[in-house]
PDBQT receptor file of N, H, CA, C and O in Angstrom, charges set to zero:
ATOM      1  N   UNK A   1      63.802  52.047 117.129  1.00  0.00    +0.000 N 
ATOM      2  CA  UNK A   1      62.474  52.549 117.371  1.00  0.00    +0.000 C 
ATOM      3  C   UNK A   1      62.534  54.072 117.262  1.00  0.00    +0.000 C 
ATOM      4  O   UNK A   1      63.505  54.656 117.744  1.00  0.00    +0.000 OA
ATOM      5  N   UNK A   2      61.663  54.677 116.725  1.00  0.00    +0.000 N 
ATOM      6  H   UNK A   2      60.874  54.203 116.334  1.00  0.00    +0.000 HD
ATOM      7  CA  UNK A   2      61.521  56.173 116.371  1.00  0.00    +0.000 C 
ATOM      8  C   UNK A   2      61.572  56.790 117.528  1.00  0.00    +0.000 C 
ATOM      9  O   UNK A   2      61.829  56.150 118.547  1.00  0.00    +0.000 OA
ATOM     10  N   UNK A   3      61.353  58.041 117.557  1.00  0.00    +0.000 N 
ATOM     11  H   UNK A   3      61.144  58.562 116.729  1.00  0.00    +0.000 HD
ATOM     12  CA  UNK A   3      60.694  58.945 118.469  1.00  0.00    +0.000 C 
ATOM     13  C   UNK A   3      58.928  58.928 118.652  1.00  0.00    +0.000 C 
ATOM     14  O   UNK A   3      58.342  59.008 119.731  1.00  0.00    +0.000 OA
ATOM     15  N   UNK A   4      58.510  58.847 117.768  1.00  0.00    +0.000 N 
ATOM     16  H   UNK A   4      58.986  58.782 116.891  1.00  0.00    +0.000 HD
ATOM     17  CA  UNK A   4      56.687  58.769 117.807  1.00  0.00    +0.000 C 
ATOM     18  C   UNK A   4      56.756  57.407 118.491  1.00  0.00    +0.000 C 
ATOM     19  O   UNK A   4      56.019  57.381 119.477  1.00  0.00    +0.000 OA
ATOM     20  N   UNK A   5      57.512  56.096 118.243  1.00  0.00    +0.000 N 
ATOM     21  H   UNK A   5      58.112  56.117 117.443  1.00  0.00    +0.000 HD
ATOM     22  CA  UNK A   5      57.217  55.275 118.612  1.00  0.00    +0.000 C 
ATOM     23  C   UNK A   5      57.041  54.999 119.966  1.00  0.00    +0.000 C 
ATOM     24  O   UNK A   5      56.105  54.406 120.502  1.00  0.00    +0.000 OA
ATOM     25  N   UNK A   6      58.391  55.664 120.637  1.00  0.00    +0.000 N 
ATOM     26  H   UNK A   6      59.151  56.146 120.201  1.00  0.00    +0.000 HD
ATOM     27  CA  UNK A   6      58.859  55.596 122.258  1.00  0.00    +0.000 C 
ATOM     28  C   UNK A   6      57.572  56.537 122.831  1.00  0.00    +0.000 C 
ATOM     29  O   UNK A   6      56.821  56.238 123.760  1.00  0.00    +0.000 OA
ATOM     30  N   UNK A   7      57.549  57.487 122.188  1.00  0.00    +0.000 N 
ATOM     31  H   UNK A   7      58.159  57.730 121.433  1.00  0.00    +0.000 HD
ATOM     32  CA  UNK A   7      56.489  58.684 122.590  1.00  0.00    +0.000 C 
ATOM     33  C   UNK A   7      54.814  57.846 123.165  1.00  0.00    +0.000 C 
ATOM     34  O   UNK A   7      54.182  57.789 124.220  1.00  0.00    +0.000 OA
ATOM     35  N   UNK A   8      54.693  57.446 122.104  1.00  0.00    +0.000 N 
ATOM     36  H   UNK A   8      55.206  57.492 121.247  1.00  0.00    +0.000 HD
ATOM     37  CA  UNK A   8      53.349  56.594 122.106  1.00  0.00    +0.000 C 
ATOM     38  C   UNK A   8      53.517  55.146 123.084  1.00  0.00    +0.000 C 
ATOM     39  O   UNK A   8      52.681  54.868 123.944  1.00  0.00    +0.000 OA
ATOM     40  N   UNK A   9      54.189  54.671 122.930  1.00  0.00    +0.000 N 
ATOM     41  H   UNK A   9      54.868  54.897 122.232  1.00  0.00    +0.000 HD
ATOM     42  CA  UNK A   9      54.642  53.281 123.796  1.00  0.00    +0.000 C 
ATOM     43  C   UNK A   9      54.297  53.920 125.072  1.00  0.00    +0.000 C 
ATOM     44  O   UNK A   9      53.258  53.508 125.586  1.00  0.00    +0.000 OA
ATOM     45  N   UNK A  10      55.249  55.272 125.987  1.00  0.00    +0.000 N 
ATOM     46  H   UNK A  10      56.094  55.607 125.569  1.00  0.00    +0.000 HD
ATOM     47  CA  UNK A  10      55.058  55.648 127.194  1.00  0.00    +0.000 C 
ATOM     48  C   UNK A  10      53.490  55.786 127.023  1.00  0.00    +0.000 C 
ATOM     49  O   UNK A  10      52.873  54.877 127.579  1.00  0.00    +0.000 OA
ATOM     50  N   UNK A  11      52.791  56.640 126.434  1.00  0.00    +0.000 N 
ATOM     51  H   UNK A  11      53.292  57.378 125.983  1.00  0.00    +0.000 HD
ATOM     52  CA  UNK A  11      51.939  56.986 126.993  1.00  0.00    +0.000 C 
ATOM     53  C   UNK A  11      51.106  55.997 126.926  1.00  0.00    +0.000 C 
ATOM     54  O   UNK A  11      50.272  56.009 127.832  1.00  0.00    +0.000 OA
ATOM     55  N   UNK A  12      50.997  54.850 125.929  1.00  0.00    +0.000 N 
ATOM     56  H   UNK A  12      51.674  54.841 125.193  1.00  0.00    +0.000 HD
ATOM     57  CA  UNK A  12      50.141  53.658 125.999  1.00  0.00    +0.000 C 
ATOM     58  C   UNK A  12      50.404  52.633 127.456  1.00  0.00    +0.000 C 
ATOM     59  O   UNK A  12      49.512  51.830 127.730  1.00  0.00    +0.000 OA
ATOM     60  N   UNK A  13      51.492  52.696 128.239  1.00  0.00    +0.000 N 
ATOM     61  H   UNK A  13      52.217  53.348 128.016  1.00  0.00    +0.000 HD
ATOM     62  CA  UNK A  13      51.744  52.075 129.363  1.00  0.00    +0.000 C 
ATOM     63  C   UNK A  13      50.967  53.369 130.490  1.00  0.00    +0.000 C 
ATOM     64  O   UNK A  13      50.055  52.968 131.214  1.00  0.00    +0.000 OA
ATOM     65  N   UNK A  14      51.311  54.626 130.559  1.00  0.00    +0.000 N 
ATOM     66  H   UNK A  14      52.051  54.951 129.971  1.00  0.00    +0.000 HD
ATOM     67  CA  UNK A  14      50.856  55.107 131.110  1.00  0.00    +0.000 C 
ATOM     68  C   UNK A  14      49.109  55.167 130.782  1.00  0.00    +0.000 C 
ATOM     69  O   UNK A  14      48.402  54.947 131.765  1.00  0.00    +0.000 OA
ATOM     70  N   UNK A  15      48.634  55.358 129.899  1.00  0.00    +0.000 N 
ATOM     71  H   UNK A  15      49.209  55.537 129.100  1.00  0.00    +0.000 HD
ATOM     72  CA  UNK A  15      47.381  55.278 130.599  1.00  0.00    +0.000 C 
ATOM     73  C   UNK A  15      46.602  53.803 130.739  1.00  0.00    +0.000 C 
ATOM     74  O   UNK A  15      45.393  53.605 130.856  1.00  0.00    +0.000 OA
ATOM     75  N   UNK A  16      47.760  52.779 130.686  1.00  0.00    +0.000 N 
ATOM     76  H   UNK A  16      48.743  52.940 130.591  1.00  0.00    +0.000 HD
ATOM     77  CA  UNK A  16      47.701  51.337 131.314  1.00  0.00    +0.000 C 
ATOM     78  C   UNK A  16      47.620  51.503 132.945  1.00  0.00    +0.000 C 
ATOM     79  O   UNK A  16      46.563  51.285 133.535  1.00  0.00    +0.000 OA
ATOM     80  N   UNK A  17      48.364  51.753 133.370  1.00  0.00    +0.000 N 
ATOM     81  H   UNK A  17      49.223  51.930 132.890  1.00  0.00    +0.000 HD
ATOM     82  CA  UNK A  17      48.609  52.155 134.651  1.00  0.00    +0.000 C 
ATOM     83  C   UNK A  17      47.472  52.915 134.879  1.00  0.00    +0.000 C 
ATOM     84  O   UNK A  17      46.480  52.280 135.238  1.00  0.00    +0.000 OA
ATOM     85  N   UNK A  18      47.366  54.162 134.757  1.00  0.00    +0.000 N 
ATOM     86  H   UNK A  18      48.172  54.677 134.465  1.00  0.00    +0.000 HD
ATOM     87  CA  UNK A  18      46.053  55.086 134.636  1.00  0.00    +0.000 C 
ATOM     88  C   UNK A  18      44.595  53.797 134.650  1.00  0.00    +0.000 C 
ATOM     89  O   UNK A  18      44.032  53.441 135.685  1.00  0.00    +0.000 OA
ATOM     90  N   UNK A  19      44.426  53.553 133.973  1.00  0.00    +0.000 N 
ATOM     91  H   UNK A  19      44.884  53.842 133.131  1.00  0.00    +0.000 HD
ATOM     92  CA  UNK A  19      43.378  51.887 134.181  1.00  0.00    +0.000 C 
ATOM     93  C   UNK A  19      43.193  51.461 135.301  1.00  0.00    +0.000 C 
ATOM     94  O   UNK A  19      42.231  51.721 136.023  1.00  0.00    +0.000 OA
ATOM     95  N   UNK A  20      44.451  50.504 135.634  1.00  0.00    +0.000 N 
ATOM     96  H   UNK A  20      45.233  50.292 135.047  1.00  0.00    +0.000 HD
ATOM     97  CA  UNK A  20      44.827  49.968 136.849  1.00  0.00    +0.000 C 
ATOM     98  C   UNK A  20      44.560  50.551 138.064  1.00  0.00    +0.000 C 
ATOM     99  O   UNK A  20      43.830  49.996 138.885  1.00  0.00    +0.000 OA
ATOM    100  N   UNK A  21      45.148  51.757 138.284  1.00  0.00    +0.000 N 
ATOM    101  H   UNK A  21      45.741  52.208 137.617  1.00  0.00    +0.000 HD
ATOM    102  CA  UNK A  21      44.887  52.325 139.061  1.00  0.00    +0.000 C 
ATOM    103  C   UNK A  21      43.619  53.089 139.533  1.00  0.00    +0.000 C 
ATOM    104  O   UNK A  21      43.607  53.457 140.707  1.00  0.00    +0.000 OA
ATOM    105  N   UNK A  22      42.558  53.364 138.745  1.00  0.00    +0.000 N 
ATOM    106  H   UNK A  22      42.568  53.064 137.791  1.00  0.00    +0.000 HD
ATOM    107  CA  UNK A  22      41.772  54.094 138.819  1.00  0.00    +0.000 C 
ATOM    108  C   UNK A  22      40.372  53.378 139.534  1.00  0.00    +0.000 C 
ATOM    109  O   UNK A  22      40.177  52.166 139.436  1.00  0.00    +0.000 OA
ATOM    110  N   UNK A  23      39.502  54.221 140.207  1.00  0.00    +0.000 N 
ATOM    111  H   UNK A  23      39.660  55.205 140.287  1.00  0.00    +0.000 HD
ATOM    112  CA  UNK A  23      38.384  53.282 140.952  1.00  0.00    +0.000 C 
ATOM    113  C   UNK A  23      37.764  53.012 139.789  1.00  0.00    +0.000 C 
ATOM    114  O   UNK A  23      38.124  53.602 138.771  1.00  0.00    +0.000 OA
ATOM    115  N   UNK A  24      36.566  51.926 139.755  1.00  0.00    +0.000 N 
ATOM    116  H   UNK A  24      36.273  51.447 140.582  1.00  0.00    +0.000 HD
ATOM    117  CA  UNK A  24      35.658  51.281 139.043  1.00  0.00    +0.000 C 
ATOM    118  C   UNK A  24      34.893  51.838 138.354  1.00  0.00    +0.000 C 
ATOM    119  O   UNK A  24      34.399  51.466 137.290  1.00  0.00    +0.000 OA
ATOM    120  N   UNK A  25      34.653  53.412 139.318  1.00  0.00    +0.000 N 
ATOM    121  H   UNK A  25      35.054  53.714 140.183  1.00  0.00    +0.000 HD
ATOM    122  CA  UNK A  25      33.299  54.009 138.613  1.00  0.00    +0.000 C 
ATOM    123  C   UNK A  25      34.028  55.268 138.459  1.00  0.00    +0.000 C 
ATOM    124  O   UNK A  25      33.414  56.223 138.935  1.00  0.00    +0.000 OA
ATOM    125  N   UNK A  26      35.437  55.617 137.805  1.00  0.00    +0.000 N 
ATOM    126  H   UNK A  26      35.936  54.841 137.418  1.00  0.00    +0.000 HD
ATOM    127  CA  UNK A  26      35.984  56.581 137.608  1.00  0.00    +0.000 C 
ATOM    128  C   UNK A  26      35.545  56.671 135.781  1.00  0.00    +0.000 C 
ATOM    129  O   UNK A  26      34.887  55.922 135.058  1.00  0.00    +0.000 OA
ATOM    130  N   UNK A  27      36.301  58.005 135.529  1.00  0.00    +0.000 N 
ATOM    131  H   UNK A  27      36.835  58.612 136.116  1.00  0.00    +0.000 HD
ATOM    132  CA  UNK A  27      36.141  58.372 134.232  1.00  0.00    +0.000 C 
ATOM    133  C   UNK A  27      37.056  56.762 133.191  1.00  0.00    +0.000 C 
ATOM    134  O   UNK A  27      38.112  56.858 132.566  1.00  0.00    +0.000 OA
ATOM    135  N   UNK A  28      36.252  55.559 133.335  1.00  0.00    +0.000 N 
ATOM    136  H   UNK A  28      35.394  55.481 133.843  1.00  0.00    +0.000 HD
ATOM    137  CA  UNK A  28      37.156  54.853 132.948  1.00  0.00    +0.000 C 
ATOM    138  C   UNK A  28      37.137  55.076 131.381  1.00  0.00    +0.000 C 
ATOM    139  O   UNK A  28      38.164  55.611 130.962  1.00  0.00    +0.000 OA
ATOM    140  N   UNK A  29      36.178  54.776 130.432  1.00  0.00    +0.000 N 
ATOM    141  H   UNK A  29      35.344  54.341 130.772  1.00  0.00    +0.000 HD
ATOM    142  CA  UNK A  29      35.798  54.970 129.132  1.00  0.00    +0.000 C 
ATOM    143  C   UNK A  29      37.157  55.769 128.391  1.00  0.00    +0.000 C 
ATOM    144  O   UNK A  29      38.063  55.213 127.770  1.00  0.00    +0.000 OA
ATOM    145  N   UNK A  30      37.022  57.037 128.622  1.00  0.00    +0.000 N 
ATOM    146  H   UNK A  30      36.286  57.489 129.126  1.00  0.00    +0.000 HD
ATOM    147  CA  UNK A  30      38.029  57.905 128.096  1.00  0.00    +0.000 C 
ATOM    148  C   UNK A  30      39.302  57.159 128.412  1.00  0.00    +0.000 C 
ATOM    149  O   UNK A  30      40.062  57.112 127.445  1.00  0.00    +0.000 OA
ATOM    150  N   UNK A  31      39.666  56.662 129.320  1.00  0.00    +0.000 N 
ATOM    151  H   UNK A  31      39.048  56.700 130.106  1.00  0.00    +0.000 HD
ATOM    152  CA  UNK A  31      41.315  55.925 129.683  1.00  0.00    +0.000 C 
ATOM    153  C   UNK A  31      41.091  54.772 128.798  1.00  0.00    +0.000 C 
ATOM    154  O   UNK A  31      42.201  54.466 128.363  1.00  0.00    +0.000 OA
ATOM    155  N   UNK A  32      40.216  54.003 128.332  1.00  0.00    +0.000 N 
ATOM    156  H   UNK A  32      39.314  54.252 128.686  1.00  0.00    +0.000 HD
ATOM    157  CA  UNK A  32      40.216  52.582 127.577  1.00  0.00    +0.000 C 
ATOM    158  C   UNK A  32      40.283  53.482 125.678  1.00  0.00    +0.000 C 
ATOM    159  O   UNK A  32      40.821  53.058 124.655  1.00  0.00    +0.000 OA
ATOM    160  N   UNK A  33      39.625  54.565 125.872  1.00  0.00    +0.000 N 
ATOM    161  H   UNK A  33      39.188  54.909 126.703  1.00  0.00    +0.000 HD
ATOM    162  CA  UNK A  33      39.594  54.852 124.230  1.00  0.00    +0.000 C 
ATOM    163  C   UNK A  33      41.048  55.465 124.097  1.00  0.00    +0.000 C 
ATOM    164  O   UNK A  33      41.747  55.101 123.152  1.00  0.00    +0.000 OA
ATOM    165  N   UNK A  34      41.461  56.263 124.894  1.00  0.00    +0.000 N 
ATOM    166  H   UNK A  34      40.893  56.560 125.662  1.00  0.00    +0.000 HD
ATOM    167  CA  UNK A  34      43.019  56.580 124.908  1.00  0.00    +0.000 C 
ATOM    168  C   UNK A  34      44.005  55.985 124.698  1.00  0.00    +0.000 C 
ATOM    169  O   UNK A  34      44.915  56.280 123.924  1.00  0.00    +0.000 OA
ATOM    170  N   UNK A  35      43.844  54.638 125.721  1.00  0.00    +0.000 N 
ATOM    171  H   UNK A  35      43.104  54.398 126.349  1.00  0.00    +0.000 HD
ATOM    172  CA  UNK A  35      44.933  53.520 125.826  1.00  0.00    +0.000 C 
ATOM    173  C   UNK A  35      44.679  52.958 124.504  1.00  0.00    +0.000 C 
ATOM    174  O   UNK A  35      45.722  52.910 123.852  1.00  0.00    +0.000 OA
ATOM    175  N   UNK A  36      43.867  52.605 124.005  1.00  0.00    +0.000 N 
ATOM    176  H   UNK A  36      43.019  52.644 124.534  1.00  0.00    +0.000 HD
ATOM    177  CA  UNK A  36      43.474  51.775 122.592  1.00  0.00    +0.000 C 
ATOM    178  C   UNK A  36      44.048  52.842 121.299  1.00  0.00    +0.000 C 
ATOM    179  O   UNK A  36      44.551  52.389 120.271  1.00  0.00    +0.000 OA
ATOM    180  N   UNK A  37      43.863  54.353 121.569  1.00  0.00    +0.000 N 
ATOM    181  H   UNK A  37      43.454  54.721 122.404  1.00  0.00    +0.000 HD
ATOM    182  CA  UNK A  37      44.295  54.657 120.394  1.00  0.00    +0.000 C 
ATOM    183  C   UNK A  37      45.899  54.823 120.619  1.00  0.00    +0.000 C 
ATOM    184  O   UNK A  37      46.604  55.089 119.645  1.00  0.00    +0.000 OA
ATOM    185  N   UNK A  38      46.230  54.729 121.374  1.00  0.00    +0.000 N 
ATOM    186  H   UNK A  38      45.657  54.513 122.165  1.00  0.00    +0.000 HD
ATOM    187  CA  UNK A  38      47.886  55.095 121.749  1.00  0.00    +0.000 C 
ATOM    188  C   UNK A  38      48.276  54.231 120.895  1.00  0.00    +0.000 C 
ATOM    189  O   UNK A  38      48.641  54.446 119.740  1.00  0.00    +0.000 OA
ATOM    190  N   UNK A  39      48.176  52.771 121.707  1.00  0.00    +0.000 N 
ATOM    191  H   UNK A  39      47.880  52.596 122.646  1.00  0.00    +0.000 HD
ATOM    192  CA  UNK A  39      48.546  51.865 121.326  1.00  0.00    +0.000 C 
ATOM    193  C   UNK A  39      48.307  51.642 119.630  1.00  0.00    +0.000 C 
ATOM    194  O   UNK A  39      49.198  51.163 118.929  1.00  0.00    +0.000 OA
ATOM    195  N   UNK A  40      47.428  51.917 119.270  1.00  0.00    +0.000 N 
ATOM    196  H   UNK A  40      46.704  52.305 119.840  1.00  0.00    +0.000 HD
ATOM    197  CA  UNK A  40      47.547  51.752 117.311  1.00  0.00    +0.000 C 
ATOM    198  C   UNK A  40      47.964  52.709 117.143  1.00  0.00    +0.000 C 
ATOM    199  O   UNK A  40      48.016  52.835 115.920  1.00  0.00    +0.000 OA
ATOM    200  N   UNK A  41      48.455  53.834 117.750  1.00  0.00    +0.000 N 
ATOM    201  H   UNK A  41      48.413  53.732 118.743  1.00  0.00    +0.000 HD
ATOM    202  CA  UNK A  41      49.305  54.840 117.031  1.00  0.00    +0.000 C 
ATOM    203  C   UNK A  41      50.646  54.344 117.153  1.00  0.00    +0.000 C 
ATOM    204  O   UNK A  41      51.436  54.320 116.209  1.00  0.00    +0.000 OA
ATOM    205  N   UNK A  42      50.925  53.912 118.421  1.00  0.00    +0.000 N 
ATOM    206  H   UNK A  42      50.283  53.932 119.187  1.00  0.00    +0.000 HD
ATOM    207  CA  UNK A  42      52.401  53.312 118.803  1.00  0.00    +0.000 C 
ATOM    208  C   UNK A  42      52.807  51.960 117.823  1.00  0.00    +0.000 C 
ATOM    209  O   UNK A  42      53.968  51.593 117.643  1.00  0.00    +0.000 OA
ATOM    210  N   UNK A  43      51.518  51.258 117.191  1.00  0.00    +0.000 N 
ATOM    211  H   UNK A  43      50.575  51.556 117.337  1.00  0.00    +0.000 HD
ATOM    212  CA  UNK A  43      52.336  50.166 116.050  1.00  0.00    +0.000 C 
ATOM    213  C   UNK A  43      52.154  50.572 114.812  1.00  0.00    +0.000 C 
ATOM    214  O   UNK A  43      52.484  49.816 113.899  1.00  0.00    +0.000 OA
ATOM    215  N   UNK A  44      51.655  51.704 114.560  1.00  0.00    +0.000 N 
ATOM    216  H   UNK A  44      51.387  52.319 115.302  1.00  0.00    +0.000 HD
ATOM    217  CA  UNK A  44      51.364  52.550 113.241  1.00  0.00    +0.000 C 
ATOM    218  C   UNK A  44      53.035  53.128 113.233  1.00  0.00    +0.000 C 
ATOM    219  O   UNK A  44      53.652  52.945 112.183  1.00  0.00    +0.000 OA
ATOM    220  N   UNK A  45      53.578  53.642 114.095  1.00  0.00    +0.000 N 
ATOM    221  H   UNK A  45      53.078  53.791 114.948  1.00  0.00    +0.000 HD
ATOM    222  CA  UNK A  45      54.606  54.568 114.185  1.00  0.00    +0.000 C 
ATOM    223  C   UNK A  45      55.883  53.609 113.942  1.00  0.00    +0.000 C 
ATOM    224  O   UNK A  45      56.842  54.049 113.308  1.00  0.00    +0.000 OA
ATOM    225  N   UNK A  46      55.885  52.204 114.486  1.00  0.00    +0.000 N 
ATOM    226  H   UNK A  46      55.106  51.847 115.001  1.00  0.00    +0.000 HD
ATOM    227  CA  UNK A  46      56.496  51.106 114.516  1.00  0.00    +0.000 C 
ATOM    228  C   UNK A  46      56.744  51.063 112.815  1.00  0.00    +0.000 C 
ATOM    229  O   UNK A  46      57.887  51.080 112.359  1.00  0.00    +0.000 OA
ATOM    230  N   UNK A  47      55.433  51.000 111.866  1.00  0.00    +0.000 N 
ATOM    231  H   UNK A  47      54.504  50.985 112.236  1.00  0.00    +0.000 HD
ATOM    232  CA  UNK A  47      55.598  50.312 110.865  1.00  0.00    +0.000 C 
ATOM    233  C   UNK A  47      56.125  52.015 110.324  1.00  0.00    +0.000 C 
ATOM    234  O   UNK A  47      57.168  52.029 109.669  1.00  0.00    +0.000 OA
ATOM    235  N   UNK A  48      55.674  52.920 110.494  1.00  0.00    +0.000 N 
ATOM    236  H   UNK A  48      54.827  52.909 111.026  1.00  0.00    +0.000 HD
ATOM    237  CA  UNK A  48      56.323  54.366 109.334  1.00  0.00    +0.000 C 
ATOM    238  C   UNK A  48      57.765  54.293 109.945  1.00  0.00    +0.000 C 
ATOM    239  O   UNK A  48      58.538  54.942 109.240  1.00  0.00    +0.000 OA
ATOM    240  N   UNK A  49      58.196  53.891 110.700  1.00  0.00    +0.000 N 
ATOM    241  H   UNK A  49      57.569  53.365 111.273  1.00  0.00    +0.000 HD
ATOM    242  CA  UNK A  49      59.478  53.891 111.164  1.00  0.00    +0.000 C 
ATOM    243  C   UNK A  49      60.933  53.147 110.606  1.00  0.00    +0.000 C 
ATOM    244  O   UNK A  49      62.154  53.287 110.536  1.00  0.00    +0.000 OA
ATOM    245  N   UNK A  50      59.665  52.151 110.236  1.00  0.00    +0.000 N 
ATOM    246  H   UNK A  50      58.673  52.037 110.293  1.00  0.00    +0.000 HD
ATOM    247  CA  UNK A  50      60.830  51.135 109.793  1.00  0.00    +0.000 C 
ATOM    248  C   UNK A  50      61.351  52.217 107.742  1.00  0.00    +0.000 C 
ATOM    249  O   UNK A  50      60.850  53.030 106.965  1.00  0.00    +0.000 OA
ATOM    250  N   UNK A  51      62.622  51.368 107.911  1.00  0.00    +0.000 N 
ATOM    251  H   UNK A  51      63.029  50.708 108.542  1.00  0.00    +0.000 HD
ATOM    252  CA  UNK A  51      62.878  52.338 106.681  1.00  0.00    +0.000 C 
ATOM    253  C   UNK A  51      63.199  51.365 104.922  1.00  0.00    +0.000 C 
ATOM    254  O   UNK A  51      64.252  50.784 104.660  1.00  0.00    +0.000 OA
ATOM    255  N   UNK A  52      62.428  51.420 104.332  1.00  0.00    +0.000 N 
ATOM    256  H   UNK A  52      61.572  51.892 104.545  1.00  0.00    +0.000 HD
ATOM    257  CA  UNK A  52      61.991  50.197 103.653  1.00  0.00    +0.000 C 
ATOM    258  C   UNK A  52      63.000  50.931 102.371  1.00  0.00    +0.000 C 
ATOM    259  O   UNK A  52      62.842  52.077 101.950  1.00  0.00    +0.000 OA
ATOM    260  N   UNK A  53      63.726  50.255 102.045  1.00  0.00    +0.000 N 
ATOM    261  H   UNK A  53      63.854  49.324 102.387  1.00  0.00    +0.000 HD
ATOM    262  CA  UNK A  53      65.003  50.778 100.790  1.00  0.00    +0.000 C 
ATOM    263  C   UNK A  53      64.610  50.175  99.333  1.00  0.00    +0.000 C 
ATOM    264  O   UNK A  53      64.613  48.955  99.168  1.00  0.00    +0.000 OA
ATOM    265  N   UNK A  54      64.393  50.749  98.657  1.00  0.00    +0.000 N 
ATOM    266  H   UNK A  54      64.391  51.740  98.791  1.00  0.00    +0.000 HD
ATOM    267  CA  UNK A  54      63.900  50.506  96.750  1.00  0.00    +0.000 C 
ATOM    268  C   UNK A  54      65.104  51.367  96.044  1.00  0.00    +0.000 C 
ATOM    269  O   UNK A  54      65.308  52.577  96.146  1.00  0.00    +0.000 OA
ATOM    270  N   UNK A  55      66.085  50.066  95.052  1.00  0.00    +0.000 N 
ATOM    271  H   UNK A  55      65.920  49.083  94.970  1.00  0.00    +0.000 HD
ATOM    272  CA  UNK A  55      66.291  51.068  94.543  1.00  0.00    +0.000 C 
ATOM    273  C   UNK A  55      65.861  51.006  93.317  1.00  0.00    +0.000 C 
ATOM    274  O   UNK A  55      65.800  49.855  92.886  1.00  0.00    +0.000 OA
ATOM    275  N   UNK A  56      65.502  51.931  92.509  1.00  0.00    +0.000 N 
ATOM    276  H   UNK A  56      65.551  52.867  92.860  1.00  0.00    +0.000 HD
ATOM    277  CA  UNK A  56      64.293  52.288  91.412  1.00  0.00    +0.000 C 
ATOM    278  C   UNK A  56      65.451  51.966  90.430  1.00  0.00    +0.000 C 
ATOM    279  O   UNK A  56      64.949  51.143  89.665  1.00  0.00    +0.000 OA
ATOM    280  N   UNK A  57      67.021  52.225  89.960  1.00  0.00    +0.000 N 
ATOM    281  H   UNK A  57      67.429  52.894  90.581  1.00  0.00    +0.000 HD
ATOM    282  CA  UNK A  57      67.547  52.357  88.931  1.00  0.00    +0.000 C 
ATOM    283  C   UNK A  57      67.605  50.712  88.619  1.00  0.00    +0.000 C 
ATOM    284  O   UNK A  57      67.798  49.949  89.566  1.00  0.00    +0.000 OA
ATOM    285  N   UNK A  58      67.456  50.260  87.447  1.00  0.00    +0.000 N 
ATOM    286  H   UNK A  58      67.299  50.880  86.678  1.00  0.00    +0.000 HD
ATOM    287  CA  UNK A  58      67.774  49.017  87.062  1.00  0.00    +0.000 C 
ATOM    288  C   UNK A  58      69.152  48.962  86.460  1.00  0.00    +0.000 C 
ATOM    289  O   UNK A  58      69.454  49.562  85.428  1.00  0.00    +0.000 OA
ATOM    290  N   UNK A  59      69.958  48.219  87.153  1.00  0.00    +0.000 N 
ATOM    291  H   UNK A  59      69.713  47.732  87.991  1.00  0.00    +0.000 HD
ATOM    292  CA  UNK A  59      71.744  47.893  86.383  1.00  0.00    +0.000 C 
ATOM    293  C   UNK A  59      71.742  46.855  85.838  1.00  0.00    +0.000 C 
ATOM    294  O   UNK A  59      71.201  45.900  86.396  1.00  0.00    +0.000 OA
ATOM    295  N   UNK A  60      72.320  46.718  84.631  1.00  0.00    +0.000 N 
ATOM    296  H   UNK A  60      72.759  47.494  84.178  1.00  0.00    +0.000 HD
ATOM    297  CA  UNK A  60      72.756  45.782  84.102  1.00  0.00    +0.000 C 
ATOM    298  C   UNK A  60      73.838  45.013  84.831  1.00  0.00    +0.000 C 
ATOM    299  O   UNK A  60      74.492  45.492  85.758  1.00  0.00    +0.000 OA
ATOM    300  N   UNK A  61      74.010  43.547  84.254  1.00  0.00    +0.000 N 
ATOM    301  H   UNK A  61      73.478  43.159  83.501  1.00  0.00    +0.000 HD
ATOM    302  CA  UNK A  61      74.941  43.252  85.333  1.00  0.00    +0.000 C 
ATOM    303  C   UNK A  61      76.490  43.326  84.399  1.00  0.00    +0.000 C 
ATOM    304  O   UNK A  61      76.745  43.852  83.316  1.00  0.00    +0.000 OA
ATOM    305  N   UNK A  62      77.323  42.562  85.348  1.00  0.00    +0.000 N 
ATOM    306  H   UNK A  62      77.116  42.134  86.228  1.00  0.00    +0.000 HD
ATOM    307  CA  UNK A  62      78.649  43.073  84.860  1.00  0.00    +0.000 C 
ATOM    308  C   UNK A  62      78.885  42.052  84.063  1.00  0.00    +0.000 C 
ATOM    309  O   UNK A  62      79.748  42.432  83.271  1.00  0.00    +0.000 OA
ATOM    310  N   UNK A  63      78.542  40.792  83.806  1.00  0.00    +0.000 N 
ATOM    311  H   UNK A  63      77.841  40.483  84.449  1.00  0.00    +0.000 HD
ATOM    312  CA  UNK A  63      79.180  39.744  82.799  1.00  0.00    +0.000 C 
ATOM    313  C   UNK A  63      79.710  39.967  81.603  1.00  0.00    +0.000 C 
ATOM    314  O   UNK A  63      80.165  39.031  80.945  1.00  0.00    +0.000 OA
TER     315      UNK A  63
């Protein structure tokens, strides 16, 4: 897992928690649009992370 990934993961749990914790009629809105974009940044970061290998030269084979 990357660095953006771990980065985003915490803060998508944290403003989970932040949710949870917060009264009913708190600033909730902003904590649900936060937590929601974390989180698609945190599986966006998942997929640029991964490291996808092409190799472009075509070899003949050895027969």
């Amino acid at each position: 897992m990357s660095r953006y990934a771990f980065t985003f993961l915490i803060l998508t749990l944290l403003g989970s928690i932040a949710l949870w914790a917060a009264p009913a009629d708190a600033f909730t809105l902003p904590l649900v649009v936060a937590t929601g974009l974390f989180g698609v940044f945190f599986v966006l970061a998942l997929f640029a992370g991964r490291k996808i290998r092409f190799d472009p030269v075509l070899r003949p084979s050895a027969d």
